[in-house]
Phi, psi and omega in degrees: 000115161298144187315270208307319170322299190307320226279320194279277218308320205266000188268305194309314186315321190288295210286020179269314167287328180290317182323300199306285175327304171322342195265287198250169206287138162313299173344315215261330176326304205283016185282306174285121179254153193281143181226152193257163178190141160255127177270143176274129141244007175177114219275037197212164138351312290285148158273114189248146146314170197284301195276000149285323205283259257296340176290323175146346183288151207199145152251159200230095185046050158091006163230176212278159173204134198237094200256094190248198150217143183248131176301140176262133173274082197305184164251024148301307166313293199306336215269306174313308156308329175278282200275010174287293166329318179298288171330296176312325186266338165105349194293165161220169236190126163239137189225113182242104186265145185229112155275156169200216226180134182204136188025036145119007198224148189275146122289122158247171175245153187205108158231150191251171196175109175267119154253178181249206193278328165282351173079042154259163180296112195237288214214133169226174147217152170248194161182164211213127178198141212273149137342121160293015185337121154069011178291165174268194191038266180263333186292315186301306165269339180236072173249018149268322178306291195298330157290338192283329164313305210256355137292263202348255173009301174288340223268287176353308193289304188327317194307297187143358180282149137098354166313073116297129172047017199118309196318344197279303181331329178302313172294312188295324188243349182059017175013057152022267179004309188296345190236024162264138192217166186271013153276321178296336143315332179255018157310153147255183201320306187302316198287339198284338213260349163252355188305156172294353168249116200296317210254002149240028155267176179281295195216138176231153192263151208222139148266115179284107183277320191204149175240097185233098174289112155316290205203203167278000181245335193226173175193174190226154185224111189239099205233137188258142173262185171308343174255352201094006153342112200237130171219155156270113184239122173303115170205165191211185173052202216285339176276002162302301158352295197278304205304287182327337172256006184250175199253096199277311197307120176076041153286184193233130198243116169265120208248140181250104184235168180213153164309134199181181211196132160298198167292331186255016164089008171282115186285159189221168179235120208245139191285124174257330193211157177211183178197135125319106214257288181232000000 
């Protein structure tokens, strides 16, 4: 891979942040955090220079790595941008959270609901996020607080607040991806099989919410992990098959998925293997 190649990926990662800021009222900025992420960029050695590494490049076990950041959109930002929209428009707005029991594990649900003066419906949505019990991090102390946040936070995306670029992704699908770093490469195999990342782990554990057939051959599995974590994981061929005969929705899974690509270069995360847990 050539220096001007490596030089332009790391420029575009930078001018991804500026875009994103340039989108929105100056007000709003201080909402957004950088969240670090190592990008894999060559599955080789690269020779880098004094001006690759100060951009951000590092070799890891014989590969290449682009250690950037993408602004995150909190869900303060998002609640702010949402009832700014409300106010303006003239609307009035209920943000209603439900905890409940769903296969033996709490939830909670958060639906939102815009109307106008007349009480019709301009905009609602909803979203479902499982409890962390006993999770690391804000989940180890607060693991109600933090789920009943990141319902809002999704119901907000649903809405359509805060979709600039991608940004939504972060919450909605929480782009695994992001919260990869070159200590989690350098787990080993056993430790990889629990990581929070779909796109370096073995097998992970999943609450299956919906089983959507493409077609007679193919599917999408729409899966929550332990943190609230919601992936599509893609599947075909003869485990589309098994799948199709067992009864899977809101079972619990141990799922073996890997990184992949349509026809058109969209990357997917595709299901190779699964074990029914409950």
């Amino acid at each position: 891979m050539r220096k001007e190649e490596l030089m332009r990926k790391a420029q575009e990662e930078r001018k991804y942040n500026e875009a994103v800021l340039a989108l929105v009222d100056q007000k709003y900025h201080h909402y957004f955090l950088p969240i670090e992420r190592s990008m894999l960029v060559a599955n080789f050695a690269a020779n880098l220079n004094e001006e690759l590494k100060k951009l951000g490049y590092y070799v890891l076990n014989q590969k290449t790595y682009l250690k950037t950041s993408k602004l995150y959109l909190t869900v303060a930002g998002k609640l702010h941008m949402f009832t700014d929209w409300v106010e303006q428009n003239g609307y009035y707005y209920s943000i209603e959270n439900f905890l409940f029991e769903f296969t033996g594990k709490p939830f909670f649900k958060t639906v939102i609901t815009a109307t106008d003066k007349e009480g019709r419906i301009i905009r609602k949505a909803e979203s479902t996020v499982p409890v962390n019990i006993g999770g690391n991090g804000v989940d180890k102390t607060n693991p109600f607080e933090n789920a009943e946040t990141s319902a809002v936070g999704r119901a907000l995306s649903f809405l359509g607040i805060g979709q600039i670029s991608g940004i939504a992704s972060f919450e909605e699908v929480a782009d695994a991806i992001e919260k990869s770093s070159h200590e989690e490469e350098e787990q080993e195999p056993s430790k990889k099989a629990s990581s929070k990342n779909p796109k370096l782990a073995v097998i992970n554990k999943y609450t299956v919410n919906k089983f959507e057939v493409l077609d007679e051959t193919r599917g999408i599995i729409k899966v929550i992990d332990e943190n609230g974590e919601v992936f599509r994981l893609y599947v075909w061929g003869e485990l589309f098959q098994k799948i199709k005969d067992e009864a899977i929705d809101g079972a619990t899974i141990n799922a073996k998925i890997q990184p992949a690509k349509t026809r058109t270069g969209e990357e997917i995360l595709r299901l190779v293997d699964f074990k029914k847990v409950s």
